[in-house]
C-alpha positions in Angstrom: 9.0 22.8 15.3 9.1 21.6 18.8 6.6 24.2 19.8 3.9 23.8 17.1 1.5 21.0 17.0 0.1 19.8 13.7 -3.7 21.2 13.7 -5.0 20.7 10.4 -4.1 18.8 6.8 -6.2 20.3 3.8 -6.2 18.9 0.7 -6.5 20.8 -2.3 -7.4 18.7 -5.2 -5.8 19.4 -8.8 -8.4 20.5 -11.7 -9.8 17.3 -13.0 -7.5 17.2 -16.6 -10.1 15.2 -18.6 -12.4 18.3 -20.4 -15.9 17.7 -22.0 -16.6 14.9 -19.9 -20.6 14.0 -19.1 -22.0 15.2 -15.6 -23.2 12.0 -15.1 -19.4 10.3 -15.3 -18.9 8.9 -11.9 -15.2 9.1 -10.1 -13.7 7.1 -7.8 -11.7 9.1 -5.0 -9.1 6.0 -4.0 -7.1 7.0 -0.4 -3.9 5.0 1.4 -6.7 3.3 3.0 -9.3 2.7 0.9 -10.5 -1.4 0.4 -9.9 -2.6 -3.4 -13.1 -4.6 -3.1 -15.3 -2.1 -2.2 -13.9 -0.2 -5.1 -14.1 -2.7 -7.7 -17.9 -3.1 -6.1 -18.7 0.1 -7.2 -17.0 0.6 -10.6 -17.9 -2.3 -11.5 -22.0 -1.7 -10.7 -21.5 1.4 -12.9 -19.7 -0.1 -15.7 -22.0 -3.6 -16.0 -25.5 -3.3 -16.6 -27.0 -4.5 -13.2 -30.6 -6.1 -13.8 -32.2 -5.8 -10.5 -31.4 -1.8 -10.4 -34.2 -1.5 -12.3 -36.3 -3.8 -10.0 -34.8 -2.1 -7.1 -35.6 1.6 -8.1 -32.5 2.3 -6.2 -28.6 3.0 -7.1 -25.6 1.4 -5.5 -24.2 3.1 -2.7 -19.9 3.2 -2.2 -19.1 1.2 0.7 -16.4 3.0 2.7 -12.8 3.0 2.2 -12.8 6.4 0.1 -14.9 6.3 -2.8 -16.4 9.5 -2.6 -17.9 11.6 -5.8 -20.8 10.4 -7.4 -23.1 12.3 -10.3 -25.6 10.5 -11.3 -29.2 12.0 -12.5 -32.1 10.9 -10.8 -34.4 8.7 -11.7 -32.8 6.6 -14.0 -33.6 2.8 -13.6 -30.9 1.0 -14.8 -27.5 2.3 -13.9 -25.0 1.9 -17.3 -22.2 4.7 -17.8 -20.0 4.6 -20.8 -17.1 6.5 -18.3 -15.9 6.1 -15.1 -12.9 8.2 -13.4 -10.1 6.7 -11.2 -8.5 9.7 -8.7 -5.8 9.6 -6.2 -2.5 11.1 -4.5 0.1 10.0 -2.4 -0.1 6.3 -1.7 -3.0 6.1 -3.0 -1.9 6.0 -6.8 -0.8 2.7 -6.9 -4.4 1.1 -6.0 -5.7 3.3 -8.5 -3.7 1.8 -11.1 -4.6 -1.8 -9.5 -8.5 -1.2 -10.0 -8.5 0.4 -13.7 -6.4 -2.6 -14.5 -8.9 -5.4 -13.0 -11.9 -3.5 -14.7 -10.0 -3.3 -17.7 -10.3 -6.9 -17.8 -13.8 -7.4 -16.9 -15.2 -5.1 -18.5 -13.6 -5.7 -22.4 -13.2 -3.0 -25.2 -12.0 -0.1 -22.5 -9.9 3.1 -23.7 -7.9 4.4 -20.8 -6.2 7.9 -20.5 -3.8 8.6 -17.5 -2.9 11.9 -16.3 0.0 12.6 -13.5 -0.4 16.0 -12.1 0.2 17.3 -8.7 -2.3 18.0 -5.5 -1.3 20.5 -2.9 -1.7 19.8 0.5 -2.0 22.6 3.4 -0.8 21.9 7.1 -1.5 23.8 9.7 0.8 24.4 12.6 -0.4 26.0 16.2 1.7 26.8 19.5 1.9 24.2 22.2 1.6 27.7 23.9 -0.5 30.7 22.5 0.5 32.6 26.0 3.9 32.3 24.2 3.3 35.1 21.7 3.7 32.4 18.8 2.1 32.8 15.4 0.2 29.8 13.6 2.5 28.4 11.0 1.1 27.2 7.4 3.4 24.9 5.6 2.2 23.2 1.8 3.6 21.1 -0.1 3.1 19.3 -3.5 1.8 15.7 -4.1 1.8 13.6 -7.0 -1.6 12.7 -8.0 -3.1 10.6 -10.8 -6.3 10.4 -12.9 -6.9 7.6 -14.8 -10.3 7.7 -17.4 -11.7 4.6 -19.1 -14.1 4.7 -21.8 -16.1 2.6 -23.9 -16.6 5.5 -26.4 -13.0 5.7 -28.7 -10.6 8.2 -27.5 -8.1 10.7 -28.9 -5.4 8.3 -29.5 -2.8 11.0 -30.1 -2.5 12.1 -27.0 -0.1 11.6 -24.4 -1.0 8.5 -22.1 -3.4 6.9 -24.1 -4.1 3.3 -23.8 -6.0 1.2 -26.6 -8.0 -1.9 -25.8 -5.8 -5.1 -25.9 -5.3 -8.8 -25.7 -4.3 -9.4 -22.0 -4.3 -13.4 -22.0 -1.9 -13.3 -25.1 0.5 -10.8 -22.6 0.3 -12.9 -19.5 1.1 -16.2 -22.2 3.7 -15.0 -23.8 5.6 -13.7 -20.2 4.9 -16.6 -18.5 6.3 -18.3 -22.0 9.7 -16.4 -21.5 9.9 -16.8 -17.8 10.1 -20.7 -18.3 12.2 -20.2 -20.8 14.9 -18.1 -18.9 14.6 -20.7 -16.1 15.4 -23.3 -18.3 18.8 -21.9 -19.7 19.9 -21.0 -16.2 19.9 -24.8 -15.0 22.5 -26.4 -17.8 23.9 -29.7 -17.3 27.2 -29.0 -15.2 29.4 -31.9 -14.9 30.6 -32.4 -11.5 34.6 -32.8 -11.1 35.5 -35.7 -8.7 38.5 -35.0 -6.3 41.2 -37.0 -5.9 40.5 -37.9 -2.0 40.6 -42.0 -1.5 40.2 -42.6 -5.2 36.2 -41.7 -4.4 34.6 -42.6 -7.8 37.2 -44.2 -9.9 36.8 -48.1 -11.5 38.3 -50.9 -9.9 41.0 -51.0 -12.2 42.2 -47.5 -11.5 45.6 -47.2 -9.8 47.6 -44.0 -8.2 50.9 -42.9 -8.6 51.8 -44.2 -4.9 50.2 -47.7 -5.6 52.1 -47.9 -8.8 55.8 -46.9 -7.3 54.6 -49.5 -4.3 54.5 -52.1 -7.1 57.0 -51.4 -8.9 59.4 -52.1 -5.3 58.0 -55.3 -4.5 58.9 -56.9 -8.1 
Protein backbone atom coordinates (compact mmCIF):
# COMPACT_ATOMS: atom_id res chain seq x y z
CA UNK A 1 0.00 0.00 0.00
CA UNK A 2 2.91 2.35 -0.33
CA UNK A 3 1.43 3.70 -3.51
CA UNK A 4 -2.18 4.40 -2.42
CA UNK A 5 -3.24 7.25 -0.26
CA UNK A 6 -6.30 6.94 1.89
CA UNK A 7 -9.03 9.15 0.06
CA UNK A 8 -12.15 8.55 1.73
CA UNK A 9 -13.83 6.71 5.03
CA UNK A 10 -17.69 5.99 4.61
CA UNK A 11 -19.64 4.87 7.14
CA UNK A 12 -22.45 2.67 6.65
CA UNK A 13 -24.70 2.58 9.59
CA UNK A 14 -26.41 -0.85 10.76
CA UNK A 15 -30.41 -0.95 10.48
CA UNK A 16 -31.63 0.68 13.76
CA UNK A 17 -32.73 -2.95 15.65
CA UNK A 18 -35.42 -1.41 17.84
CA UNK A 19 -38.87 -1.78 15.43
CA UNK A 20 -42.19 0.07 16.10
CA UNK A 21 -40.44 2.85 17.58
CA UNK A 22 -42.28 6.62 17.44
CA UNK A 23 -40.92 9.11 14.73
CA UNK A 24 -40.68 11.51 17.17
CA UNK A 25 -37.91 9.25 19.38
CA UNK A 26 -34.78 11.29 19.32
CA UNK A 27 -31.18 9.46 18.89
CA UNK A 28 -28.07 10.43 20.03
CA UNK A 29 -25.17 9.64 17.42
CA UNK A 30 -22.08 9.38 20.14
CA UNK A 31 -18.39 9.58 18.13
CA UNK A 32 -14.53 8.93 19.62
CA UNK A 33 -14.83 12.51 20.01
CA UNK A 34 -17.93 13.60 21.08
CA UNK A 35 -18.11 15.74 24.72
CA UNK A 36 -20.20 13.71 27.51
CA UNK A 37 -21.67 17.05 28.67
CA UNK A 38 -23.01 18.15 25.66
CA UNK A 39 -24.58 14.80 25.39
CA UNK A 40 -26.12 14.55 28.66
CA UNK A 41 -27.28 18.34 27.74
CA UNK A 42 -29.36 17.15 25.17
CA UNK A 43 -30.82 13.85 26.45
CA UNK A 44 -31.45 15.10 29.34
CA UNK A 45 -33.65 18.30 27.77
CA UNK A 46 -35.56 15.61 26.00
CA UNK A 47 -36.14 13.35 28.82
CA UNK A 48 -37.04 16.20 31.70
CA UNK A 49 -39.83 18.33 31.13
CA UNK A 50 -38.09 21.76 30.51
CA UNK A 51 -40.50 24.79 31.63
CA UNK A 52 -39.21 27.62 29.68
CA UNK A 53 -39.49 25.60 26.21
CA UNK A 54 -42.73 26.45 26.27
CA UNK A 55 -41.99 30.19 27.04
CA UNK A 56 -39.25 29.93 24.53
CA UNK A 57 -41.31 28.58 21.57
CA UNK A 58 -38.13 27.07 20.61
CA UNK A 59 -36.37 23.44 20.97
CA UNK A 60 -32.90 22.71 22.24
CA UNK A 61 -30.30 22.52 19.79
CA UNK A 62 -27.16 19.53 20.19
CA UNK A 63 -24.10 21.27 20.94
CA UNK A 64 -21.31 19.70 18.90
CA UNK A 65 -19.33 16.77 19.62
CA UNK A 66 -21.59 14.27 17.55
CA UNK A 67 -25.06 14.28 18.45
CA UNK A 68 -26.56 14.28 15.22
CA UNK A 69 -30.31 12.79 14.45
CA UNK A 70 -33.14 14.57 15.80
CA UNK A 71 -37.12 13.98 14.92
CA UNK A 72 -39.08 15.95 16.55
CA UNK A 73 -42.60 17.41 15.12
CA UNK A 74 -43.03 20.91 14.86
CA UNK A 75 -44.74 22.95 16.85
CA UNK A 76 -44.89 21.38 19.96
CA UNK A 77 -44.27 23.69 23.05
CA UNK A 78 -42.99 21.67 25.60
CA UNK A 79 -40.40 19.14 24.63
CA UNK A 80 -41.20 15.58 26.78
CA UNK A 81 -40.33 12.17 24.99
CA UNK A 82 -41.04 8.89 26.61
CA UNK A 83 -37.79 7.42 24.33
CA UNK A 84 -34.61 8.33 23.60
CA UNK A 85 -31.90 6.29 21.51
CA UNK A 86 -28.18 6.01 22.42
CA UNK A 87 -25.96 4.98 18.91
CA UNK A 88 -22.34 4.45 18.35
CA UNK A 89 -19.30 2.33 16.89
CA UNK A 90 -15.77 1.92 17.42
CA UNK A 91 -14.63 3.91 20.36
CA UNK A 92 -17.40 5.38 20.65
CA UNK A 93 -19.50 2.57 22.51
CA UNK A 94 -18.04 2.99 25.64
CA UNK A 95 -19.42 6.70 26.13
CA UNK A 96 -22.52 5.54 25.04
CA UNK A 97 -22.80 3.17 27.82
CA UNK A 98 -21.41 6.10 30.16
CA UNK A 99 -24.48 8.51 29.16
CA UNK A 100 -27.50 5.92 29.30
CA UNK A 101 -26.08 5.05 32.67
CA UNK A 102 -25.97 8.80 34.18
CA UNK A 103 -29.57 9.40 32.62
CA UNK A 104 -30.58 6.20 34.02
CA UNK A 105 -30.04 7.81 37.26
CA UNK A 106 -31.62 11.11 36.78
CA UNK A 107 -34.11 10.40 35.15
CA UNK A 108 -35.80 7.31 37.55
CA UNK A 109 -38.13 4.44 36.38
CA UNK A 110 -36.08 3.90 32.84
CA UNK A 111 -36.27 0.45 30.82
CA UNK A 112 -33.17 0.02 28.77
CA UNK A 113 -32.61 -2.44 25.81
CA UNK A 114 -28.99 -2.86 24.37
CA UNK A 115 -28.28 -4.20 20.98
CA UNK A 116 -24.49 -5.03 19.72
CA UNK A 117 -24.59 -5.30 16.04
CA UNK A 118 -21.91 -4.40 13.54
CA UNK A 119 -21.43 -1.05 11.16
CA UNK A 120 -19.47 -1.36 8.01
CA UNK A 121 -17.04 1.07 7.10
CA UNK A 122 -15.77 1.77 3.36
CA UNK A 123 -12.16 3.18 2.69
CA UNK A 124 -11.15 4.38 -0.21
CA UNK A 125 -7.65 4.07 -1.58
CA UNK A 126 -6.17 6.25 -4.78
CA UNK A 127 -2.59 6.17 -6.44
CA UNK A 128 0.03 8.49 -5.26
CA UNK A 129 0.38 8.26 -9.13
CA UNK A 130 -2.67 7.92 -11.62
CA UNK A 131 0.11 8.35 -14.61
CA UNK A 132 1.11 4.96 -13.02
CA UNK A 133 -1.77 2.97 -14.58
CA UNK A 134 -3.08 2.11 -10.89
CA UNK A 135 -6.65 1.35 -10.09
CA UNK A 136 -8.51 2.90 -6.98
CA UNK A 137 -8.62 0.29 -4.22
CA UNK A 138 -11.85 -0.19 -1.85
CA UNK A 139 -11.13 -1.94 1.30
CA UNK A 140 -14.29 -2.46 4.16
CA UNK A 141 -14.38 -3.69 7.09
CA UNK A 142 -16.72 -4.47 10.01
CA UNK A 143 -17.18 -2.45 13.28
CA UNK A 144 -18.87 -3.27 16.37
CA UNK A 145 -21.61 -0.93 17.12
CA UNK A 146 -24.15 -0.52 19.87
CA UNK A 147 -27.72 0.81 20.43
CA UNK A 148 -28.87 1.28 23.56
CA UNK A 149 -32.99 2.37 24.01
CA UNK A 150 -34.45 3.68 27.28
CA UNK A 151 -37.99 3.92 27.98
CA UNK A 152 -40.39 5.11 30.37
CA UNK A 153 -43.10 2.98 28.70
CA UNK A 154 -42.50 -1.06 30.16
CA UNK A 155 -40.58 -3.11 27.73
CA UNK A 156 -40.60 -6.75 26.49
CA UNK A 157 -38.76 -8.12 29.35
CA UNK A 158 -38.09 -11.40 27.58
CA UNK A 159 -35.89 -10.35 25.34
CA UNK A 160 -32.30 -10.50 25.14
CA UNK A 161 -30.51 -7.38 26.75
CA UNK A 162 -33.16 -6.11 28.71
CA UNK A 163 -32.70 -4.01 31.67
CA UNK A 164 -35.44 -3.27 34.38
CA UNK A 165 -35.49 -0.21 36.51
CA UNK A 166 -33.41 -0.67 39.74
CA UNK A 167 -32.16 0.50 43.04
CA UNK A 168 -28.65 2.01 42.29
CA UNK A 169 -27.72 3.59 45.76
CA UNK A 170 -28.47 0.07 47.40
CA UNK A 171 -25.68 -1.31 44.55
CA UNK A 172 -23.02 1.35 45.09
CA UNK A 173 -23.81 0.59 49.22
CA UNK A 174 -23.49 -2.68 49.28
CA UNK A 175 -19.98 -2.65 46.88
CA UNK A 176 -18.53 -0.13 48.72
CA UNK A 177 -19.81 -2.37 51.94
CA UNK A 178 -17.67 -5.39 50.54
CA UNK A 179 -14.79 -3.33 49.41
CA UNK A 180 -14.10 -2.20 53.15
CA UNK A 181 -14.71 -5.35 54.10
CA UNK A 182 -12.02 -7.13 51.85
CA UNK A 183 -9.59 -4.37 52.91
CA UNK A 184 -10.07 -5.17 56.25
CA UNK A 185 -9.17 -9.03 56.16
CA UNK A 186 -6.12 -8.22 54.07
CA UNK A 187 -4.47 -6.13 57.04
CA UNK A 188 -4.47 -8.98 60.01
CA UNK A 189 -2.38 -8.48 63.01
CA UNK A 190 1.12 -10.05 62.04
CA UNK A 191 3.44 -10.35 64.86
CA UNK A 192 6.73 -9.21 64.10
CA UNK A 193 9.76 -11.82 64.88
CA UNK A 194 12.68 -10.01 66.60
CA UNK A 195 16.24 -11.20 65.50
CA UNK A 196 18.71 -12.27 67.55
CA UNK A 197 21.25 -9.24 66.63
CA UNK A 198 22.68 -7.43 70.10
CA UNK A 199 19.87 -8.98 72.08
CA UNK A 200 17.56 -5.91 70.30
CA UNK A 201 14.26 -6.18 72.34
CA UNK A 202 14.85 -8.63 75.05
CA UNK A 203 14.26 -7.72 79.14
CA UNK A 204 16.99 -6.90 81.22
CA UNK A 205 17.08 -10.09 82.66
CA UNK A 206 17.65 -11.95 79.45
CA UNK A 207 21.05 -13.69 79.02
CA UNK A 208 22.76 -15.49 75.78
CA UNK A 209 24.41 -18.59 75.56
CA UNK A 210 27.97 -16.80 75.33
CA UNK A 211 27.18 -14.54 78.47
CA UNK A 212 26.05 -17.70 80.26
CA UNK A 213 29.43 -20.04 79.35
CA UNK A 214 31.36 -16.46 80.28
CA UNK A 215 29.81 -16.88 83.75
CA UNK A 216 30.01 -19.96 84.24
CA UNK A 217 34.34 -19.54 83.76
CA UNK A 218 34.72 -16.82 86.00
CA UNK A 219 33.05 -18.88 89.13
Amino acid sequence: MENYSKARTEERPSVCPFPGLSPDTPEVHVKDGSKIRNLLRYALSRMEPDPRAAEDGGRPTPEGGGVAVERQQEGRGQLFCRQIVFTATGKGASKAITCAEIVKRRVKGLHQLTRLLYSTMVEVWEPLEPAAGLDSLTASRNVPAIWILLSREPLDCSQPGYQAPGRYDALWAQSAHREEGGFAEQRPAHKRKRGGGGGRGRGPGHQTRRSREAAKGQS
